[in-house]
GUZARO-306337 format. One record per residue (C-alpha): residue number from 1; x, y, z. Coordinates in steps of 0.05 Angstrom, whole numbers, always signed. Example, Ala and Ser with C-alpha at 12.3 -4.5 7.8 and 13.67 -1.06 7.14 Angstrom:
! GUZARO-306337
SITE seq     px     py     pz
SITE   1   +246    -90   +156
SITE   2   +273    -21   +143
//
This chain:
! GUZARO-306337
SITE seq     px     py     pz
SITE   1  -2670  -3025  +1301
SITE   2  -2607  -2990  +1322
SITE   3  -2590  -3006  +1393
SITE   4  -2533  -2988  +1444
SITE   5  -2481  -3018  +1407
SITE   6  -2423  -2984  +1443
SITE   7  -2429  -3002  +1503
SITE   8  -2454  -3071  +1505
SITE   9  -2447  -3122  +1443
SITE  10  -2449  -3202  +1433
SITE  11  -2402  -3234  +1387
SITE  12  -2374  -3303  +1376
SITE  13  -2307  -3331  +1352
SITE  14  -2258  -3390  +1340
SITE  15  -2198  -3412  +1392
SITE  16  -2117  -3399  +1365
SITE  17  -2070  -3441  +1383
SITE  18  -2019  -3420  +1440
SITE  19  -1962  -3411  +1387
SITE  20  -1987  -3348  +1382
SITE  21  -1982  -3317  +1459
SITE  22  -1947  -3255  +1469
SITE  23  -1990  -3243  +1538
SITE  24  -2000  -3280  +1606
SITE  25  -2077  -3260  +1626
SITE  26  -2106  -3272  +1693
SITE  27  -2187  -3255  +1717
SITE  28  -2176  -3203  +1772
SITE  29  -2208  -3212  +1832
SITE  30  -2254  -3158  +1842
SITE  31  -2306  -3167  +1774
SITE  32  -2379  -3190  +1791
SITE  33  -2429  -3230  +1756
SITE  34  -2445  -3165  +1725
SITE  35  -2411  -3122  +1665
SITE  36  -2345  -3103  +1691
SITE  37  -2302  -3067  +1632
SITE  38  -2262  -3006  +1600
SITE  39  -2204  -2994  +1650
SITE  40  -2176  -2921  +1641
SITE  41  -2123  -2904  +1690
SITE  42  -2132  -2852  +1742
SITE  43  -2061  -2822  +1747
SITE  44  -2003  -2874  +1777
SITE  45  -2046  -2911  +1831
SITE  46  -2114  -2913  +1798
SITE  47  -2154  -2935  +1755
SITE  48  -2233  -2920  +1730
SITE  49  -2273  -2969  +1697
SITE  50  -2352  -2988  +1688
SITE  51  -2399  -3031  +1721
SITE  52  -2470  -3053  +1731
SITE  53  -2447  -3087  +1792
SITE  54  -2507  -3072  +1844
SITE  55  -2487  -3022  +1900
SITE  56  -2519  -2989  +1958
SITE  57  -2515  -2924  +1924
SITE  58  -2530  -2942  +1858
SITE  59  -2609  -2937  +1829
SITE  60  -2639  -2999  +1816
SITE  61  -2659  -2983  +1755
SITE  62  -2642  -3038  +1702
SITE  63  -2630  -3037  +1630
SITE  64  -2676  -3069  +1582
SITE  65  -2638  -3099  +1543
SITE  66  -2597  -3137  +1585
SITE  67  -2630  -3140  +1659
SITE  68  -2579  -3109  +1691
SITE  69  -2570  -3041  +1724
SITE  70  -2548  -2978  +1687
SITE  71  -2471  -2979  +1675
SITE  72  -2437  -2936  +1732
SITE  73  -2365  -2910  +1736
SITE  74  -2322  -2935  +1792
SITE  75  -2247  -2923  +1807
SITE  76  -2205  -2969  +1849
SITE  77  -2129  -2973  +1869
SITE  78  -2086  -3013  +1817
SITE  79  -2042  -3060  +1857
SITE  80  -1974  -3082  +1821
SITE  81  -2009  -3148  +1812
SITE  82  -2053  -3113  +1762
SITE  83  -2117  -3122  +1819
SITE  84  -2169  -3060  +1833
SITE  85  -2172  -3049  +1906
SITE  86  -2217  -3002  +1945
SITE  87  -2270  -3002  +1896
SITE  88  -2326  -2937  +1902
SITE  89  -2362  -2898  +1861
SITE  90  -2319  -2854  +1821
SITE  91  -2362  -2786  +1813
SITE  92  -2435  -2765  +1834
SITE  93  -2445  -2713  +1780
SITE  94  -2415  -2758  +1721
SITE  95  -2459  -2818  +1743
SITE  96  -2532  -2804  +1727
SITE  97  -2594  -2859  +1726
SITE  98  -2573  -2871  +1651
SITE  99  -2499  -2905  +1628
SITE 100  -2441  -2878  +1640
SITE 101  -2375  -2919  +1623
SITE 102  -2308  -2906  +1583
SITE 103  -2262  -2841  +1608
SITE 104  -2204  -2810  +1584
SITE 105  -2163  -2763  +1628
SITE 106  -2108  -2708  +1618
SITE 107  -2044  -2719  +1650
SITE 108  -2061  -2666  +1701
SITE 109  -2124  -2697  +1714
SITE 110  -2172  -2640  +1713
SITE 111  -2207  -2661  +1643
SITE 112  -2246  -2719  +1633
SITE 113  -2283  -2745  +1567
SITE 114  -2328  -2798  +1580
SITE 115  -2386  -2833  +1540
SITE 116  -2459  -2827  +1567
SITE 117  -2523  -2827  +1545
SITE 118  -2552  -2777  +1501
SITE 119  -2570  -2740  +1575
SITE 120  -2550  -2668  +1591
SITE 121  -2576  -2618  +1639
SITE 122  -2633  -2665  +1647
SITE 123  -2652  -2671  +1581
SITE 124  -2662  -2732  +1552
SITE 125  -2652  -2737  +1477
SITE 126  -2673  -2791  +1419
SITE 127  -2655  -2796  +1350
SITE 128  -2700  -2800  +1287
SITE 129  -2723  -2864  +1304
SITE 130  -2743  -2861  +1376
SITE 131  -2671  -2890  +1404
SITE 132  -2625  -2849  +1450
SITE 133  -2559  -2863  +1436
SITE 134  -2480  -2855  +1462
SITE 135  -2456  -2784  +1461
SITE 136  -2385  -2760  +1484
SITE 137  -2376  -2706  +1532
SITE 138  -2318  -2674  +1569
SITE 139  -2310  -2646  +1629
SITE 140  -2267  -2606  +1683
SITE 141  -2249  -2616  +1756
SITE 142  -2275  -2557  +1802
SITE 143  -2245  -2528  +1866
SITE 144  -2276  -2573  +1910
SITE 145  -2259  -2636  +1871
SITE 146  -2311  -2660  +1841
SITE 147  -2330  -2652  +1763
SITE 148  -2364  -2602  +1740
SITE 149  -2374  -2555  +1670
SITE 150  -2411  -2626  +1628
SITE 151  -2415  -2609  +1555
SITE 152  -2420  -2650  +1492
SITE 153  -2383  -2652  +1450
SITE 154  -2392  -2606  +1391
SITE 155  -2397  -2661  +1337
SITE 156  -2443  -2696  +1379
SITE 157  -2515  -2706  +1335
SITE 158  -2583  -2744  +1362
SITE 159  -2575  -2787  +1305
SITE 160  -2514  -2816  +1314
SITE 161  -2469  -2846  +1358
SITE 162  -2404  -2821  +1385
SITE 163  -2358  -2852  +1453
SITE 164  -2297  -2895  +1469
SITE 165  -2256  -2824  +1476
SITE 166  -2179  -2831  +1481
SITE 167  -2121  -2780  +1486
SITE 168  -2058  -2792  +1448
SITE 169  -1994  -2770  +1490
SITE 170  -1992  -2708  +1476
SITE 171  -2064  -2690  +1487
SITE 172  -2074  -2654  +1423
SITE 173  -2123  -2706  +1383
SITE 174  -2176  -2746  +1415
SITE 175  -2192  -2820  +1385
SITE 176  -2263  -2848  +1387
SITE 177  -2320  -2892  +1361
SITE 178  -2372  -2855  +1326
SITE 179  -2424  -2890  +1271
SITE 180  -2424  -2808  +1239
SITE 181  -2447  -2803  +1168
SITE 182  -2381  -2820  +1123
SITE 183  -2363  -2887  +1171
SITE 184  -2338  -2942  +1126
SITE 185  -2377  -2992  +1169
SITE 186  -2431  -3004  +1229
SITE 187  -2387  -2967  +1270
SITE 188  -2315  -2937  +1261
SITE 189  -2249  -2904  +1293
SITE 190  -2240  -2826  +1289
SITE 191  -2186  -2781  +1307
SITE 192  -2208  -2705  +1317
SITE 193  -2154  -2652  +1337
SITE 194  -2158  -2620  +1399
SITE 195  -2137  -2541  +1390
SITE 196  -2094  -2497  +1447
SITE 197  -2153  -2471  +1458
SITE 198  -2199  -2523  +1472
SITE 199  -2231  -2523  +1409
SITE 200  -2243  -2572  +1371
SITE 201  -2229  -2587  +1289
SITE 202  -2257  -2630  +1245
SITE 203  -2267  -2710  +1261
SITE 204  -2228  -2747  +1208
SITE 205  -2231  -2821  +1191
SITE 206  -2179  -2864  +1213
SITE 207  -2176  -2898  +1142
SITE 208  -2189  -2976  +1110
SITE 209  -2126  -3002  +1146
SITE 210  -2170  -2999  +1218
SITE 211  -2240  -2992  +1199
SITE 212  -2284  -3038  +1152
SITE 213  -2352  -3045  +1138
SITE 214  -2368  -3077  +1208
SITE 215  -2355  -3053  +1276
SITE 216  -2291  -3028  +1299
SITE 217  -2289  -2985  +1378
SITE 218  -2255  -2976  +1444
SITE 219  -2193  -2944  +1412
SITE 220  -2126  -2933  +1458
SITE 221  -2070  -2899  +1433
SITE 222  -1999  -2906  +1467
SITE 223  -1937  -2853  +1463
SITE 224  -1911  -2882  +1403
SITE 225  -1982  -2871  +1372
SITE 226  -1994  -2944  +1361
SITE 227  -2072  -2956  +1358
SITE 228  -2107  -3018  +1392
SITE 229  -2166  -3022  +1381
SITE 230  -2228  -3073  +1387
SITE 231  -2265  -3108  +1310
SITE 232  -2308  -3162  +1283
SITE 233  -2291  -3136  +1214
SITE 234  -2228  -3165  +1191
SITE 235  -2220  -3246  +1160
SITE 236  -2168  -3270  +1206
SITE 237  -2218  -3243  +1271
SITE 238  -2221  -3304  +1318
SITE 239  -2297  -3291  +1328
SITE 240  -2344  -3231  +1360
SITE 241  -2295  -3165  +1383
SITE 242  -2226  -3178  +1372
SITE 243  -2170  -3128  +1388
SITE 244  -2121  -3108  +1339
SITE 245  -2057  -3056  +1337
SITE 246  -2031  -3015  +1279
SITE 247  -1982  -2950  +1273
SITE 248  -2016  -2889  +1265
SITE 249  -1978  -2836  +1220
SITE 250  -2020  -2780  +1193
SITE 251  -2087  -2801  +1222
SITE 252  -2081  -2863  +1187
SITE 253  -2062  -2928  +1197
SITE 254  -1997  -2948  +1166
SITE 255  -2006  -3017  +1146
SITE 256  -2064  -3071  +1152
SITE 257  -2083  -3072  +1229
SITE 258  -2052  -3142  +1268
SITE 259  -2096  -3186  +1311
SITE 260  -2065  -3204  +1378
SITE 261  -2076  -3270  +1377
SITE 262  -2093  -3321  +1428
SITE 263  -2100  -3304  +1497
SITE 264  -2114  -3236  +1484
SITE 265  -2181  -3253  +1431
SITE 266  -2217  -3314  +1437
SITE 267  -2286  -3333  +1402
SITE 268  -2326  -3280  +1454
SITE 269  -2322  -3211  +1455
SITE 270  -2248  -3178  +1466
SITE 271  -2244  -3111  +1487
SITE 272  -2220  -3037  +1511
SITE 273  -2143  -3056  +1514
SITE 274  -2104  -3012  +1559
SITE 275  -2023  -3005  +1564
SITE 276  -2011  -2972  +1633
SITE 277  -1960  -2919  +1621
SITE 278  -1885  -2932  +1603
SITE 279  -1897  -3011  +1620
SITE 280  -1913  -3064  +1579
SITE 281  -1975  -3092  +1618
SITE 282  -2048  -3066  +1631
SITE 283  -2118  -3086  +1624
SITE 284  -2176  -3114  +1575
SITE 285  -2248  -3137  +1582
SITE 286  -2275  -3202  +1555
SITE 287  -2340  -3245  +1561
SITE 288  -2307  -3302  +1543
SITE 289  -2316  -3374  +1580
SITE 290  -2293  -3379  +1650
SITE 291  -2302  -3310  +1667
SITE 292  -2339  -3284  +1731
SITE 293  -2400  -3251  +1698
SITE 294  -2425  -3216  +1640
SITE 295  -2354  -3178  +1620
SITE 296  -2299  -3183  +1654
SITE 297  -2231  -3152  +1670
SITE 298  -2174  -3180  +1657
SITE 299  -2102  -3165  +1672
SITE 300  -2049  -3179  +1622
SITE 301  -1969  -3174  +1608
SITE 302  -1939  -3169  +1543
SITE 303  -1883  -3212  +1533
SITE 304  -1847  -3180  +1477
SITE 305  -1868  -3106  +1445
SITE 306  -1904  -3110  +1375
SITE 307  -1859  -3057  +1318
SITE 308  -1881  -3027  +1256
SITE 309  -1831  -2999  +1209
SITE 310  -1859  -2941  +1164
SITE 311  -1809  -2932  +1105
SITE 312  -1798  -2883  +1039
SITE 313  -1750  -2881   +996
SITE 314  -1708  -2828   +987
SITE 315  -1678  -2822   +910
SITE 316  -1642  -2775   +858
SITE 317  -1593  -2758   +808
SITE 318  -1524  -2729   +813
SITE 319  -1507  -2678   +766
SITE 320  -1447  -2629   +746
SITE 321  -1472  -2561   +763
SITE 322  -1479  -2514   +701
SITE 323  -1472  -2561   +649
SITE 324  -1521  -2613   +685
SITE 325  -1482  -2672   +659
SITE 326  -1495  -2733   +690
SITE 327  -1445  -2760   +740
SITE 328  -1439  -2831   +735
SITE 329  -1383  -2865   +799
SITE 330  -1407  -2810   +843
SITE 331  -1411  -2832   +918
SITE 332  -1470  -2806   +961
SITE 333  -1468  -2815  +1039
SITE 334  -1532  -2821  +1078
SITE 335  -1526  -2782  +1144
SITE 336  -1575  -2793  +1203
SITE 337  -1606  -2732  +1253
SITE 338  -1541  -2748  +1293
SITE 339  -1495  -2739  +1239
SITE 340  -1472  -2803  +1228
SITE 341  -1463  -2841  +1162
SITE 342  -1513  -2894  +1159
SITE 343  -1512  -2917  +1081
SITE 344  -1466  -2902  +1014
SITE 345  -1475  -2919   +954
SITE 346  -1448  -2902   +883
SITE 347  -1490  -2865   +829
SITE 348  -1501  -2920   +774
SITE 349  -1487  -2913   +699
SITE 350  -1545  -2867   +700
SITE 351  -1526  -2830   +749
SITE 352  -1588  -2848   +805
SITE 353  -1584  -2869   +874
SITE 354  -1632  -2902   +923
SITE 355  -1638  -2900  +1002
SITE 356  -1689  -2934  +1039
SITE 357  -1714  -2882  +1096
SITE 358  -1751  -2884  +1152
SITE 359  -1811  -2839  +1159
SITE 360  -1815  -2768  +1209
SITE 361  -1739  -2770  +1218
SITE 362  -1686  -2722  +1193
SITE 363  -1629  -2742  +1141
SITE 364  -1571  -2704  +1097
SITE 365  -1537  -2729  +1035
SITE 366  -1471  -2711  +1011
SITE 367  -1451  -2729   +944
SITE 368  -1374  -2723   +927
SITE 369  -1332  -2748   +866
SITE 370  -1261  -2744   +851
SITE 371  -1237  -2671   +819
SITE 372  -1307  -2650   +844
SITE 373  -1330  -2613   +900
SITE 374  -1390  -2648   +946
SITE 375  -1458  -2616   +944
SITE 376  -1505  -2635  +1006
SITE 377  -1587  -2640  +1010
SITE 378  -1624  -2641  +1076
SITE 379  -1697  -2667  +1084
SITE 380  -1741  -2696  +1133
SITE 381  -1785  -2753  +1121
SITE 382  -1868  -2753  +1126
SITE 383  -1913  -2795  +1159
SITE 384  -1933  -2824  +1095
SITE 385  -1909  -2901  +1078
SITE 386  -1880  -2913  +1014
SITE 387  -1876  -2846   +991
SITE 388  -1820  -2829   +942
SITE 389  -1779  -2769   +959
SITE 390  -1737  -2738   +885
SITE 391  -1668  -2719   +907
SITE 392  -1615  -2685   +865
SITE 393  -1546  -2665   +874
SITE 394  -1502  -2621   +836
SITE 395  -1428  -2621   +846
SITE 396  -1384  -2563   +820
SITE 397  -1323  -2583   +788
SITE 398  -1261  -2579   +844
SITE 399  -1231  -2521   +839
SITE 400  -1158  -2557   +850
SITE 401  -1129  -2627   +831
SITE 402  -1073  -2664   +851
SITE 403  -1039  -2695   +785
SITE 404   -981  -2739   +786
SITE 405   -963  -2709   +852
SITE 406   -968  -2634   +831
SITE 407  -1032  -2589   +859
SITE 408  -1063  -2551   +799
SITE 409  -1124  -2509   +779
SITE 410  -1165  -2558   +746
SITE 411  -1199  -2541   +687
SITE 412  -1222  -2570   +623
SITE 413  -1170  -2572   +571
SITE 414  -1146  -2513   +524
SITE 415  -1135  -2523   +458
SITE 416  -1101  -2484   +399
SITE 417  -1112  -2484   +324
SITE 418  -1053  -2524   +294
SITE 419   -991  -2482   +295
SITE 420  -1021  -2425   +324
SITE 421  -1022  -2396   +394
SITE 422  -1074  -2346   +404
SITE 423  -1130  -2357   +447
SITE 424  -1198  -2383   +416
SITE 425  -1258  -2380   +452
SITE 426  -1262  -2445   +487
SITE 427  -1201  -2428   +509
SITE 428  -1219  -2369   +538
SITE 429  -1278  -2396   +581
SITE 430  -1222  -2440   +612
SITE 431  -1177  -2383   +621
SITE 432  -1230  -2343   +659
SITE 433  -1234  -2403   +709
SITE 434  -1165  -2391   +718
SITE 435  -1177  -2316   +731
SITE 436  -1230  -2325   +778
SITE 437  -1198  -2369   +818
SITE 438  -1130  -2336   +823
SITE 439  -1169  -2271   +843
SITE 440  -1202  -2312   +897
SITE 441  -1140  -2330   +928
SITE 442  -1100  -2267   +920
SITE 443  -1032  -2296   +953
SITE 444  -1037  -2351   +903
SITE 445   -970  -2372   +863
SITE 446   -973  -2410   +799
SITE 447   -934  -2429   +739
SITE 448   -972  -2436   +678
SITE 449   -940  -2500   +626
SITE 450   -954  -2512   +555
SITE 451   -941  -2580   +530
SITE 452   -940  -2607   +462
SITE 453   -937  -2682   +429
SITE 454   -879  -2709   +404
SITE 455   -891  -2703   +331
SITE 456   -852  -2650   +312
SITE 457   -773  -2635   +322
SITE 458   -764  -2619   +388
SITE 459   -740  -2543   +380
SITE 460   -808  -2530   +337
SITE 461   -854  -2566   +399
SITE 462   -809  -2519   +457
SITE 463   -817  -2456   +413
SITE 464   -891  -2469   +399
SITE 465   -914  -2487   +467
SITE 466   -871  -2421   +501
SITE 467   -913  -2382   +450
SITE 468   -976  -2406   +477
SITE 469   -959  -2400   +542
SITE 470   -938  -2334   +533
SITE 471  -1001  -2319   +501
SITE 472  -1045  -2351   +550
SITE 473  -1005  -2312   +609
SITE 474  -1006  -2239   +569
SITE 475  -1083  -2256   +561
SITE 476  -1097  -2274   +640
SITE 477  -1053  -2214   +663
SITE 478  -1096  -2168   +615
SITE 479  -1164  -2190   +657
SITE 480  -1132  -2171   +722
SITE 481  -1093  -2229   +748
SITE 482  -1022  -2202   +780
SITE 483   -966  -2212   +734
SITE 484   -924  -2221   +802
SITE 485   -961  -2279   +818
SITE 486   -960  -2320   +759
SITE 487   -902  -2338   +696
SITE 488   -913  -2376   +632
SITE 489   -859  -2426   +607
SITE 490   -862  -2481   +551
SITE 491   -839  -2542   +561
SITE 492   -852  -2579   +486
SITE 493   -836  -2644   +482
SITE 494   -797  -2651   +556
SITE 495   -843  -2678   +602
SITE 496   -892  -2736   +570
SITE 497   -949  -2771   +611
SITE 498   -938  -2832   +573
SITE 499   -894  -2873   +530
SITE 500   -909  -2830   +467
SITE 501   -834  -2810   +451
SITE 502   -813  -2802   +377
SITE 503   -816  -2849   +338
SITE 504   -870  -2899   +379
SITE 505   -926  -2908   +348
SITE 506   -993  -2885   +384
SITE 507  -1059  -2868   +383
SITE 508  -1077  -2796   +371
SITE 509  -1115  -2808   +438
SITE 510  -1054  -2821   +470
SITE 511  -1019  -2764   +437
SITE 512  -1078  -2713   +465
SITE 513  -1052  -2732   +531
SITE 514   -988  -2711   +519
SITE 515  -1026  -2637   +494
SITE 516  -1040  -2599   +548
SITE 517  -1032  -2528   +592
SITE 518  -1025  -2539   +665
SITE 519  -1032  -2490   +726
SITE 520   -986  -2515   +774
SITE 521   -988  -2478   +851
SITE 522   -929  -2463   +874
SITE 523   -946  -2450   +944
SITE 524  -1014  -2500   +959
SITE 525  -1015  -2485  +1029
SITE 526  -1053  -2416  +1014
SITE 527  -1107  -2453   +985
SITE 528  -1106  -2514  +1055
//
């Protein structure tokens, strides 16, 4: 038979040893030999929680299960001390004769969602089998303070169960337990999105890294959405509830939920963990040993904060734009959001590189390689872990190159049929480069050189290259480059890159060198 599991359960579990405390605890002062649990905090100051404790105002009505009266909300002052003061009733038209505990406010304090029986407008509703279960509901402060507007919540359904609500930060999703057709377990953590409108979209399930096939409630989410949350599911659990923390990133958890570890869980029930906000201490309930009733309040610190890293990587190839060559030696820089260079590497033999990323933040690459201009890529990272993002950079070749101390136009280099000097087609793909560019930079003074080897006699290599050159200037001048801003000389044998003289021996490789038209610029500051 299905019973009231999220309110009130019994568990049992195995001590830790104290190697493992991250908390200081202490039993406030103010719980009773009844159920005392689920602190929510009431702006700054306050707090609400539930109780069975027995008051003047409250029916005496008791619960069969457990002998005790119907759960009640209270509020009470929070002292710094982590005590409730000035306990009292927190609302007469959220209490009714039926349960009541577990609340979630907005900032502004004029919404509440709280869990309650399966009781509205007087009607009291079962399921399928006879049992009335925990439904959520929300409602909104009036003009004269008290809480009015009650409605369930529109996935609510007799035959299952849904409480435990939670807001995140920004109050745009709302966490809770809910044993809804699709639950992975007995019972398991939801996120549902809240719209601008006060809609409501679709409950989605928070995923096998928080929920398994038992029971796993009383969610709380902090600003940095990291999830606590309360299970007897998981192998390491110390016995009954314990509460566990994970990163949420896409309504999922990131990695394997943690257990908190001794003092927080102990072999009872461990429960309804609450930061309060900005600070790095709140409140939890327990039944363990020692406490003043049935569950208790406790009041913890955290010692030092729990991090999760959520990482992709971020990869590609660099490439020469338009002939997509591969660009082995390239260096790629890793920029953060603030513009600062956080990573370089250099493109392997196969021209890929590798950053490891961290997830929802913004990056930029810049890939640059000598006699090449850079290329950059912007992207921002997902909320999913381990995801590979495909990169690619294409760098253009540089327009200009310093060589032996001389700026020139770079280009690939132009060759001639032996003994010849007019212009063959390869040639003239480089020669357009030369156009283009010179046209670009219309001040733009250059001398155009034609080289040779030094296998010939030296009047045949100066006579030669001066034809070429004159042939390579007649053809630029005839696609529109100004004959006042470029001349054409050749300089045979005269000026060598290398040892390759007459009469030393060398390696037609060496001799290519030696083979070559150059665009020197005459005035490089137009191009600065």
């Amino acid at each position: 038979m299905r019973k009231l599991t999220l309110i009130l359960l019994v568990f049992c579990v195995g001590m830790v040893t104290a190697q493992e405390a991250n908390y200081t605890i202490k039993n406030i002062d103010q719980n009773t030999k009844y159920s005392d649990f689920g602190v929510s905090y009431y702006g700054e100051n306050e707090a609400v929680f539930a109780s069975s404790r027995r008051d003047k105002a409250v029916r005496k009505r008791v619960w069969v299960f457990n002998k005790q009266p119907f759960l009640e909300l209270y509020k009470g002052a929070v002292t710094s001390e982590g005590e409730l003061t000035e306990i009292e009733r927190f609302s007469k038209t959220l209490n009714t004769k039926y349960h009541e505990s577990n609340v979630t406010f907005t900032k502004d304090l004029k919404t509440v969602y709280f869990s309650r029986n399966n009781y509205l407008d007087k009607k009291f509703k079962k399921d399928t089998t006879g049992m009335n279960l925990i439904q959520l509901y929300r409602a909104q402060i009036g003009d004269e303070g008290e809480w009015t507007d009650i409605e369930a919540m529109p996935f609510n359904s007799d035959n299952y169960q849904t409480g435990h609500p939670v807001l995140n930060a920004k109050e745009d999703k709302l966490y809770f337990t809910s044993d809804m057709p699709g639950s992975l377990g007995q019972t398991d953590i939801y996120v549902v999105d809240i719209h601008s409108d006060g809609s409501f979209g679709t409950p989605k399930n928070l995923g096998p890294n928080v929920n398994t096939r038992k029971k796993e409630m009383f969610p709380y989410i902090d600003a940095n959405d990291v999830l606590y949350f309360s299970s007897n599911g998981y192998e390491d659990g110390k016995g009954g509830l314990d509460i566990y923390v994970t990163k949420i990133l896409g309504g999922e958890g990131i990695e394997e939920s943690r257990n908190l570890g001794f003092p927080i869980n102990t072999e009872k029930d461990d429960f309804s963990l609450v930061f309060r906000e900005g600070k790095r201490d709140g409140h939890f309930s327990s039944n363990r040993k020692g406490g003043k009733g049935d569950d208790d309040i406790y009041y913890f610190k955290e010692l030092e904060p729990i991090s999760f890293e959520c990482n992709q990587i971020a990869q590609g190839v660099v490439r020469e734009r338009g002939t997509k060559a591969l660009l082995p030696g390239a260096k790629v820089d890793l920029y953060n959001a603030q513009g600062e260079v956080i990573e370089s590497v250099i493109a392997d033999d196969f021209a890929t590189f590798k950053f490891n990323v961290d997830c929802r933040e913004a990056y930029k690459i810049i890939g640059s390689k000598k006699d090449y201009t850079e290329d950059t890529e912007q992207f921002t990272t997902s909320e999913v872990q381990d995801l590979e993002l495909s990169l690619g950079l294409t760098l253009a070749p540089s327009e200009f190159v310093k060589i032996r101390g001389l700026m020139m136009i770079n280009i690939n280099p132009i060759y001639f049929d032996l003994d010849k000097s007019f212009i063959r087609e390869d040639a003239a793909i480089e020669l357009e480069k030369v156009a283009r560019i010179m046209k670009k930079y219309p001040g733009l003074k250059v001398e155009l050189g034609s080289h040779t080897d030094s296998r010939a006699p030296d009047k045949y290599n100066w006579a030669l290259s001066d034809r070429r050159a004159q042939s390579s200037l007649a053809w630029l001048i005839d696609r529109g480059v100004d004959a006042a801003n470029i001349s054409g000389k050749g300089y045979g044998e005269t000026q060598l890159v290398n040892k390759c003289s007459n009469d030393v021996k060398c390696s037609e490789a060496a001799h290519q060198l030696n083979r070559r038209t150059e665009f020197v610029i005459l005035n490089p500051d137009v191009i600065k």
